[in-house]
FIRO-219536 format. One line per 8 residues: number of its first residue (from 0); their letters; for each residue z, y, x of C-alpha. Coordinates in steps of 0.5 Angstrom, whole numbers, plus 500, padded with zeros to 3 digits. Each point is the difference from the previous one (the first is absolute). Layout:
BEGIN
NUM> A> Z:Y:X  ... .
***
This chain:
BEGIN
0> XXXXXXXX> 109:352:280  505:501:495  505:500:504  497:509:502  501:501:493  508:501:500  498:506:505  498:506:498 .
8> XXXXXXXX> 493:501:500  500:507:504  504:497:506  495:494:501  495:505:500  503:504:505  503:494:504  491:497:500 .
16> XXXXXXXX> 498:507:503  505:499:505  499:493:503  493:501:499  499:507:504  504:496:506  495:494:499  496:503:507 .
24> XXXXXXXX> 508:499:504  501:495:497  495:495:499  504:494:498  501:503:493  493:498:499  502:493:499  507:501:497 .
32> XXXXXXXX> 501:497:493  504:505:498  494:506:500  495:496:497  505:498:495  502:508:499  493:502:500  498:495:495 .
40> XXXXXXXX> 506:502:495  498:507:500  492:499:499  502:496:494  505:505:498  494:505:502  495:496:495  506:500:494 .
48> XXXXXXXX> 498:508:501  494:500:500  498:501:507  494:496:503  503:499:507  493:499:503  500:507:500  503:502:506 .
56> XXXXXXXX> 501:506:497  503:498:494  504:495:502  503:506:506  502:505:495  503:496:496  504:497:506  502:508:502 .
64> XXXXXXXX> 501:500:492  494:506:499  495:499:495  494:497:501  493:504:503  496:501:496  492:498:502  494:505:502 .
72> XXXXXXXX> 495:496:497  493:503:502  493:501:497  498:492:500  508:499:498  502:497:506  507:502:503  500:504:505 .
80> XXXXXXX> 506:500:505  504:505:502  503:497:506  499:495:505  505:495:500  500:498:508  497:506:503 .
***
């Protein structure tokens, strides 16, 4: 995983966006190492950040280099989405 660490962060970043929004025409990237091996880099990288990468909405706006959203939590404090991813 080191091996990324010679590049500039930013780029990674835009390199993954890139690859990952052609994963539906290119379905062979799904199994490439070099995308798992980025992907990993970067959520390592992420998590030195502080950005829990199982919130897709944390880990996309540090991808795109925005501040992460801020949670609505309701009257019970449960966290209450504001989109749905997928729909």
């Amino acid at each position: 995983m080191q091996r990324f660490s010679t590049f500039e962060i930013d780029e990674l970043k835009l390199v993954y966006r890139v690859l990952h929004k052609n994963l539906m025409g290119h379905m062979e990237l799904m199994d490439a190492e070099f995308l798992d091996a980025l992907q990993s880099w970067l959520q390592y990288r992420a998590t030195q950040d502080g950005v829990d990468v199982s919130v897709h909405a944390q880990w996309e706006a540090w991808l795109k280099g925005q501040a992460a959203p801020t949670p609505t939590v309701g009257a019970e404090g449960r966290v209450i989405p504001l989109t749905f991813d997928g729909m």
